[in-house]
C-alpha positions as CSV (number, residue, x, y, z in Angstrom):
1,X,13.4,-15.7,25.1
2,X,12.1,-19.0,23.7
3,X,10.9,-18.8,20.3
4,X,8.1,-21.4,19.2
5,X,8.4,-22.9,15.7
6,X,5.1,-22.7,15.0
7,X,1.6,-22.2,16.1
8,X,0.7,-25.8,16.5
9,X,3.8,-26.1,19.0
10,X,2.3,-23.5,21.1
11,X,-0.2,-25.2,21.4
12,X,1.4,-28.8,22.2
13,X,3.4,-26.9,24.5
14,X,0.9,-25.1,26.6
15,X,-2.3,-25.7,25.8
16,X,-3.7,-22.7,26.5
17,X,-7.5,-21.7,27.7
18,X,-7.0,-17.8,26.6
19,X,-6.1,-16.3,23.4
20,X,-2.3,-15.8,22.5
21,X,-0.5,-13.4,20.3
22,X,2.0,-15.1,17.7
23,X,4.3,-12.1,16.7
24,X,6.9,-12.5,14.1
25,X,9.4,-10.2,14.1
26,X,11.4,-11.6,11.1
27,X,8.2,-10.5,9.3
28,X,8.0,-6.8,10.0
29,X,11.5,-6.4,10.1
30,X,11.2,-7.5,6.5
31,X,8.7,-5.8,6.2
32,X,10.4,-2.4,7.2
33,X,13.5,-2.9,4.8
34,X,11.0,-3.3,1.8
35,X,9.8,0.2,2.4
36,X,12.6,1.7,3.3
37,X,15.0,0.5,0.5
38,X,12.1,0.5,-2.5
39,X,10.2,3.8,-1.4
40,X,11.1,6.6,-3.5
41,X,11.4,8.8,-0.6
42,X,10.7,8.6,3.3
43,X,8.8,6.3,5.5
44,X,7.2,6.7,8.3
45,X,5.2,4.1,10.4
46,X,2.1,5.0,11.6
47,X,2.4,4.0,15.2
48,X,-1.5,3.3,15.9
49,X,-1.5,0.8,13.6
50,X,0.6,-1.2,16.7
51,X,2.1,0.9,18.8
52,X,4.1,-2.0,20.9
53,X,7.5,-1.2,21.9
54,X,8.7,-4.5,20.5
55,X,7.7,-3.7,17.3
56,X,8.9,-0.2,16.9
57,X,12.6,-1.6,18.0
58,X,12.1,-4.1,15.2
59,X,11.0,-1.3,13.2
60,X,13.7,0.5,13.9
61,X,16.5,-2.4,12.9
62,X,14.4,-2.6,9.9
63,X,15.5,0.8,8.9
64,X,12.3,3.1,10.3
65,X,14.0,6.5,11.6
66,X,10.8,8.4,11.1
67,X,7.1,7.4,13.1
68,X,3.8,9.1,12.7
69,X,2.5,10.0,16.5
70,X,-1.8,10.7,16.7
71,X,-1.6,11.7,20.2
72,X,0.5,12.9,23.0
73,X,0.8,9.4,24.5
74,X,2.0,8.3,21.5
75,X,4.4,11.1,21.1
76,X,5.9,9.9,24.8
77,X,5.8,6.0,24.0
78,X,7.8,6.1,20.7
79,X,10.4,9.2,22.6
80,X,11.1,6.9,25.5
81,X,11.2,3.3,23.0
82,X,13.8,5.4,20.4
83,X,15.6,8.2,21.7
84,X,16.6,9.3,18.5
85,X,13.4,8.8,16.3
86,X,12.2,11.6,14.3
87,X,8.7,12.3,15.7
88,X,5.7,13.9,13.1
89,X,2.8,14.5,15.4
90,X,0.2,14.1,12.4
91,X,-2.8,14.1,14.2
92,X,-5.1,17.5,12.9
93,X,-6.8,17.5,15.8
94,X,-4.6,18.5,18.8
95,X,-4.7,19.8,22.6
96,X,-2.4,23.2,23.1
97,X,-1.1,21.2,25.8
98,X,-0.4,18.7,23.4
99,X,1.7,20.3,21.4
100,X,3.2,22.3,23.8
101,X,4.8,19.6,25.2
102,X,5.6,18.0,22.0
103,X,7.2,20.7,20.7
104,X,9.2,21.9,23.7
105,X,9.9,18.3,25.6
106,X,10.1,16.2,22.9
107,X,11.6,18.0,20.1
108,X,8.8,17.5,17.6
109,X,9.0,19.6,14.9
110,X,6.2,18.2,12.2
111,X,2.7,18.9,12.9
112,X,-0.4,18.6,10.6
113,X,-3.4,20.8,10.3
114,X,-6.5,21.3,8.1
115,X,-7.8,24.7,9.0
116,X,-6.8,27.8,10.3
117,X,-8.0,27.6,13.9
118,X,-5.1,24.5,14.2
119,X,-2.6,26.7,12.8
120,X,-3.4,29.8,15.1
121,X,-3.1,26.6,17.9
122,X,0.0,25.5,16.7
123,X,1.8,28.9,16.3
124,X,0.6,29.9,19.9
125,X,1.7,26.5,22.1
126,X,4.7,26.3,20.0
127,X,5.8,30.2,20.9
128,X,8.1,30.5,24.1
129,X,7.6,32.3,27.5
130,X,9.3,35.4,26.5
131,X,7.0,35.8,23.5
132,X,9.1,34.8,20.5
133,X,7.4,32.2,17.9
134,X,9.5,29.1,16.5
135,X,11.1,29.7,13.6
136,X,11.8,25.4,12.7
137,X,8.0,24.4,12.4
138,X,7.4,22.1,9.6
139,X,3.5,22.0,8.9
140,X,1.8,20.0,6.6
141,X,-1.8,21.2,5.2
142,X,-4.0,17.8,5.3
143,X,-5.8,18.1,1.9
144,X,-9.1,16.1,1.8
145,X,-9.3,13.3,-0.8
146,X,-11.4,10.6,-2.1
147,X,-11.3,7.2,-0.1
148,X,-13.3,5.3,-3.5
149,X,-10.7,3.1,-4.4
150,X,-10.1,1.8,-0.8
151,X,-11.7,-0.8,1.6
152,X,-12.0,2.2,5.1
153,X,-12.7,5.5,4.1
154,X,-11.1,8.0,5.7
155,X,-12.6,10.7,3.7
156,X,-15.0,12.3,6.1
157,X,-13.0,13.1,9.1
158,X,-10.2,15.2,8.4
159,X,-8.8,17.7,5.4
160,X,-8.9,21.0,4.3
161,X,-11.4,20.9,0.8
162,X,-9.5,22.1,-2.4
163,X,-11.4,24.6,-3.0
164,X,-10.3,26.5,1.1
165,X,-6.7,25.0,0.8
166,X,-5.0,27.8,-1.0
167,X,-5.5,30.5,1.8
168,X,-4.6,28.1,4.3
169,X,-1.3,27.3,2.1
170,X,-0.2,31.2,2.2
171,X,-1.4,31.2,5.8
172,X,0.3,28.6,6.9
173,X,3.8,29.1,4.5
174,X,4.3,32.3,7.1
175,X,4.4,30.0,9.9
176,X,6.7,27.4,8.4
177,X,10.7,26.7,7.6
178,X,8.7,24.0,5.6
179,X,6.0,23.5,4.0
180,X,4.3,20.5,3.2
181,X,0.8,18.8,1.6
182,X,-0.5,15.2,3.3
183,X,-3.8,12.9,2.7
184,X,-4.9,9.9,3.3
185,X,-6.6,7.7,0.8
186,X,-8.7,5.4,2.9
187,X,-7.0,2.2,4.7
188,X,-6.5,-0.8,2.4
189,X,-6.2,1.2,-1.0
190,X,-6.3,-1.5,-4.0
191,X,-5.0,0.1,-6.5
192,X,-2.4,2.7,-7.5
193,X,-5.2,5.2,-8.7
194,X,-5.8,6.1,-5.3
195,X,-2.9,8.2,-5.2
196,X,-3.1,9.1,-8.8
197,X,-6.2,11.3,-7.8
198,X,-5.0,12.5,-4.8
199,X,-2.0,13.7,-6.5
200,X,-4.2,15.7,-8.8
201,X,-5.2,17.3,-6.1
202,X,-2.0,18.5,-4.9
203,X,-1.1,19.5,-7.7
204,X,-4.3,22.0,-7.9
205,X,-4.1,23.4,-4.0
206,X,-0.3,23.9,-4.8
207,X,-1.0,25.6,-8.5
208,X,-4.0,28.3,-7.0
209,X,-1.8,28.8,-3.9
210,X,1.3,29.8,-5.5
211,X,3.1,28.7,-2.4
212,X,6.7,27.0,-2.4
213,X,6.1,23.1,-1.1
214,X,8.9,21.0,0.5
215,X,7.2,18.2,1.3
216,X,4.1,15.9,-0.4
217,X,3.5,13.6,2.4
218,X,1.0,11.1,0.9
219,X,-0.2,9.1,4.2
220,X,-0.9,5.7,4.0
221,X,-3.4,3.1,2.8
222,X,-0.6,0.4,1.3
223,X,-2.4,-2.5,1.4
224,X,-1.9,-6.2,3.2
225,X,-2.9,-9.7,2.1
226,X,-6.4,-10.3,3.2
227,X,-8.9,-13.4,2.0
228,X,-10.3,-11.9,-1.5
229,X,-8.4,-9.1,-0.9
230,X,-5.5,-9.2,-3.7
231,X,-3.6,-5.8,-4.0
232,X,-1.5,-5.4,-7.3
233,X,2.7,-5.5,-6.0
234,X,3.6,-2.5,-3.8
235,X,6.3,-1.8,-6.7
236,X,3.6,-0.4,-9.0
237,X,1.9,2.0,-6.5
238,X,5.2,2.9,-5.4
239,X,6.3,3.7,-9.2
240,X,2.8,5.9,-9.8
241,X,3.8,8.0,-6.9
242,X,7.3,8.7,-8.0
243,X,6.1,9.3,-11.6
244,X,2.9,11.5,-10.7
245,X,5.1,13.7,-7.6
246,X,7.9,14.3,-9.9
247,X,5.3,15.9,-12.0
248,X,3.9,18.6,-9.3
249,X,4.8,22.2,-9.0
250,X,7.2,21.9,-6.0
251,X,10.5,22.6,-5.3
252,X,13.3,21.1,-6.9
253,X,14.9,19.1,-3.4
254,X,11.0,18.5,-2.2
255,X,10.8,15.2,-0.4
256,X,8.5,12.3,-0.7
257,X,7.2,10.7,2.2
258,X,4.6,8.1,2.9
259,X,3.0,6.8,6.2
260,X,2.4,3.4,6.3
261,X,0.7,1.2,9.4
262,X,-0.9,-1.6,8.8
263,X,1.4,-2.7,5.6
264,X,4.4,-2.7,8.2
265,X,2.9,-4.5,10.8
266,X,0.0,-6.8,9.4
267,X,2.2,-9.8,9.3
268,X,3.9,-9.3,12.1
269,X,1.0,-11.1,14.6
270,X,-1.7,-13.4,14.3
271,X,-3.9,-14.4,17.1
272,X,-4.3,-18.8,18.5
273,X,-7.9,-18.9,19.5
274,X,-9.9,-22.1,21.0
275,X,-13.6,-23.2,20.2
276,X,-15.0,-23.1,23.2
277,X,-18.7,-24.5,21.5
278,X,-20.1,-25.6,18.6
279,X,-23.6,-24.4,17.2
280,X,-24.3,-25.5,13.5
281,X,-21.9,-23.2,11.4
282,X,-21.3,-20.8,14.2
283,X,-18.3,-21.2,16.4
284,X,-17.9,-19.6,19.9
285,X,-14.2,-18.9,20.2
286,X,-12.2,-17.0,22.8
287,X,-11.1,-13.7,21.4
288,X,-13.5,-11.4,19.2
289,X,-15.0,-8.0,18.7
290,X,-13.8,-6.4,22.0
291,X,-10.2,-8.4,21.3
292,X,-7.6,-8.8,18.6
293,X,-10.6,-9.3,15.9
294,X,-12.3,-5.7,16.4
295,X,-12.5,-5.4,12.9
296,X,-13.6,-8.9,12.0
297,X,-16.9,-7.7,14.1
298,X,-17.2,-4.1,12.9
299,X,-16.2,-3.5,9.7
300,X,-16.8,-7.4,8.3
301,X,-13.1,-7.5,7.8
302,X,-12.0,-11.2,7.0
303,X,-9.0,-12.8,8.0
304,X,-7.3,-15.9,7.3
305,X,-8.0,-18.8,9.1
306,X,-6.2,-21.8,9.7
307,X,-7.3,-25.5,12.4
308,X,-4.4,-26.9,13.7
309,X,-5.8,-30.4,14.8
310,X,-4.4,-32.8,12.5
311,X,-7.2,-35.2,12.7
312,X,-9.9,-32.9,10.9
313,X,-10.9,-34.7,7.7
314,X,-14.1,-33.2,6.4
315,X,-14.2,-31.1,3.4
316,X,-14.4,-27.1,4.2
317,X,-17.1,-24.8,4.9
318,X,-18.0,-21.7,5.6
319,X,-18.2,-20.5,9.3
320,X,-19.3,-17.3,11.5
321,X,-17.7,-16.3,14.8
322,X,-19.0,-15.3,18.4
323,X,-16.9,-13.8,20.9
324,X,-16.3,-14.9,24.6
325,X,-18.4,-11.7,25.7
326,X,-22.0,-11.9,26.6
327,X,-22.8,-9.1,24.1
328,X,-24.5,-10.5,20.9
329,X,-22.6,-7.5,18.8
330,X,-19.4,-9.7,19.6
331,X,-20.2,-11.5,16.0
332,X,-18.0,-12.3,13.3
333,X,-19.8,-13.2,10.3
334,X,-16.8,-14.0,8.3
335,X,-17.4,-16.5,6.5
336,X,-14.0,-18.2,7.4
337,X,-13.3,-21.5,5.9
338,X,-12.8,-24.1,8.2
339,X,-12.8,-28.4,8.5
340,X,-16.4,-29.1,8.2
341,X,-15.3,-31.6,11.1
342,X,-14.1,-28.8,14.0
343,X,-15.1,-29.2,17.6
344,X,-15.0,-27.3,20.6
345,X,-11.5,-27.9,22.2
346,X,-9.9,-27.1,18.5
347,X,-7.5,-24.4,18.3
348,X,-7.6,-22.0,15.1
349,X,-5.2,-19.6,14.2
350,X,-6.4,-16.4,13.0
351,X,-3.3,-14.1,10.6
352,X,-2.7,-11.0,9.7
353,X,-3.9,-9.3,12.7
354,X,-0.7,-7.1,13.5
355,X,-2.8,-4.0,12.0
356,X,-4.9,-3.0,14.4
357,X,-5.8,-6.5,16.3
358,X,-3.6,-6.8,19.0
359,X,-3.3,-2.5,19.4
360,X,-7.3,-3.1,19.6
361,X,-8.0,-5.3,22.5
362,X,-9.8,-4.6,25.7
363,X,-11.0,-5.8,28.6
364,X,-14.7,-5.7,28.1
365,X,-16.4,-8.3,30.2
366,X,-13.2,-9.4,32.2
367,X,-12.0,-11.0,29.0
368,X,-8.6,-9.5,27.4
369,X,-5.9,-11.8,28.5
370,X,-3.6,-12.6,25.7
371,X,0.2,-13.9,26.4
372,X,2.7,-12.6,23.5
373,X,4.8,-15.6,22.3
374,X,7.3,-15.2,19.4
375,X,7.4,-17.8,16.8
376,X,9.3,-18.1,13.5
377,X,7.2,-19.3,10.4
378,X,6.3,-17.4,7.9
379,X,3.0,-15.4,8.5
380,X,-0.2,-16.5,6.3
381,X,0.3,-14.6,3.8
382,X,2.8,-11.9,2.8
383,X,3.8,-9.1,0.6
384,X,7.6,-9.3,1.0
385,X,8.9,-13.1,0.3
386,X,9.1,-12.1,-3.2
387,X,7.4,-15.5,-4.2
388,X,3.9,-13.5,-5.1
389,X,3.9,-13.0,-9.1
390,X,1.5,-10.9,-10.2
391,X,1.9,-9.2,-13.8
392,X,2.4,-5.5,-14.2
393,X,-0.5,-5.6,-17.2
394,X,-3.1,-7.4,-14.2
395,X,-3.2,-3.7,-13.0
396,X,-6.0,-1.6,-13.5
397,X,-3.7,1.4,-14.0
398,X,-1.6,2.2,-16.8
399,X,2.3,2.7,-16.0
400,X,2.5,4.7,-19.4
């Protein structure tokens, strides 16, 4: 496989007319090894975050033995990528069918729930044909929680409330070899109080249940490196959730685990897009809202941005987006900070897009082609060089 220095020798090299992937794998590797040697427990990588094959090898080499599946097709992906991957199908929501052939073909073993209708679902697919229920089910109750301190909710959705998770906890203890608690705090959490609340609630759903716990699994929401997005060091949320989980009413050998998604894979892709036309401050470029920059479009996310023509010489300024589609939704409003000088026929680099971007893409409109090409600079921004300094005491929570 040839690896590309750069993104500005991809473009020297082939100059191309559609959008291409820049994947890094030195990047998520790094990434991986972080979590997995600085976690006070067990990571898991949330495999719709990026669910590409390539990526859950480098994963893998990067330590990751454990992988959050959402869906049966997920479940069969990461089986046939690693063999010998522990599977946690953590989805609430799931088919019998689903499970049935998760549990029984697949070996999975870890499902979530957060009422009693899944459980009922669960104990019945996972029961064989002569009638006999399994006895090695580990179920997690998915306790609601707030999403206040992060950039996407994920509040709404999914979670038992505290005040229904007791009876679900005794419920569901029958059912279980082991028993565990999971929540998500929202996607992009920016500070450790996140999981300083939601670990309150544990602690309260564990205290009125008076069930033994063996597992607090406490999801993911570690944040990435975004424009005017700058997360306190993953140290200090890691260090809150060590302090505040030794603290809970659980069993003396309970585990820790946490599902991360996009803070393993963020960095791992960025996306080389051309200007195809220039109107004022807008830009027409050739990837968008039904591409690798979904969330550029939808949820105003803003990545960074970077010309690669080395003849731009105006000062900056701020731009918007459009799409290649002819759907006016396919709008970026950014602003990303470009050459006040940039033309159609300019290529621009786009980071940080391995969350979600490239796992995102379609082929609305017949656009959707996107080659993969490694290269093997460092990604825009990162979490992991170890050359990002930012004080303890810069934190909004106490480590008291």
């Amino acid at each position: 496989m040839h690896i590309h220095p750069d993104a500005r020798s991809v473009v020297r090299a082939i100059a191309p007319d559609e959008p291409v992937i820049l994947n890094r794998p030195h990047a998520a590797e790094r990434a991986a090894r972080f979590f997995v040697e600085k976690f006070p427990g067990k990571s898991l990588y949330a495999v719709k975050a990026n669910p590409s094959p390539d990526l859950l090898q480098v994963l893998w080499a990067g330590g990751v033995t454990h992988y959050d599946v959402a869906s049966i097709a997920e479940v069969r992906l990461v089986r046939s990528a690693l063999p010998q991957a522990t599977l946690c199908f953590m989805h609430p929501v799931k088919t019998p069918r689903a499970i049935r052939e998760a549990y029984f073909e697949h070996g999975v073993k870890t499902f979530s729930l957060d009422t009693m209708e899944e459980l009922e679902k669960i104990v019945a697919a996972c029961t064989n044909d002569a009638g006999e229920p399994a006895k090695d089910l580990r179920l997690l109750v998915r306790l609601r929680v707030s999403s206040d301190y992060s950039e996407l909710s994920l509040a709404s959705k999914f979670g038992v409330d505290l005040a229904d998770a007791a009876p679900l906890l005794q419920a569901t203890r029958q059912h279980s070899d082991w028993l565990g608690l999971c929540f998500h705090v929202g996607s992009q959490a920016m500070t450790p109080f996140a999981y300083v609340q939601a670990l309150e609630r544990v602690r309260v759903a564990v205290a009125e249940a008076s069930v033994v716990i063996d597992v607090v699994d406490v999801g993911g929401g570690f944040p990435s490196l975004y424009p005017d997005m700058e997360p306190p060091p993953l140290e200090d949320y890691f260090e809150v959730i060590h302090r505040h989980f030794e603290n809970l009413p659980i069993a003396y050998n309970a585990d820790l685990w946490c599902e991360p998604g996009r803070a393993l894979c963020a960095e791992y892709s960025s996306v080389l897009v051309r200007v195809e036309k220039r109107r004022g401050d807008e830009l027409y470029i050739n990837d968008g809202a039904y591409g690798a920059l979904f969330d550029a479009a939808h949820v105003d996310w803003r990545f960074p941005v970077a010309a690669l023509a080395e003849d731009l010489r105006d000062p900056v300024q701020d731009f918007a987006f459009y799409g290649p589609t002819c759907d006016d939704a396919d709008y970026m409003k950014g602003p990303f900070v470009l050459p006040g000088d940039i033309q159609a026929g300019d290529y621009i680099e786009i980071g940080m897009i391995g969350a979600y971007g490239a796992a995102m893409k379609t082929g609305f409109n017949g656009f959707g082609n996107a080659e993969q090409i490694v290269v093997s600079d460092e990604p825009m921004a990162s979490l992991y060089r170890g050359d990002r300094v930012i004080p303890t005491t810069d934190n909004v929570v106490s480590l008291r």
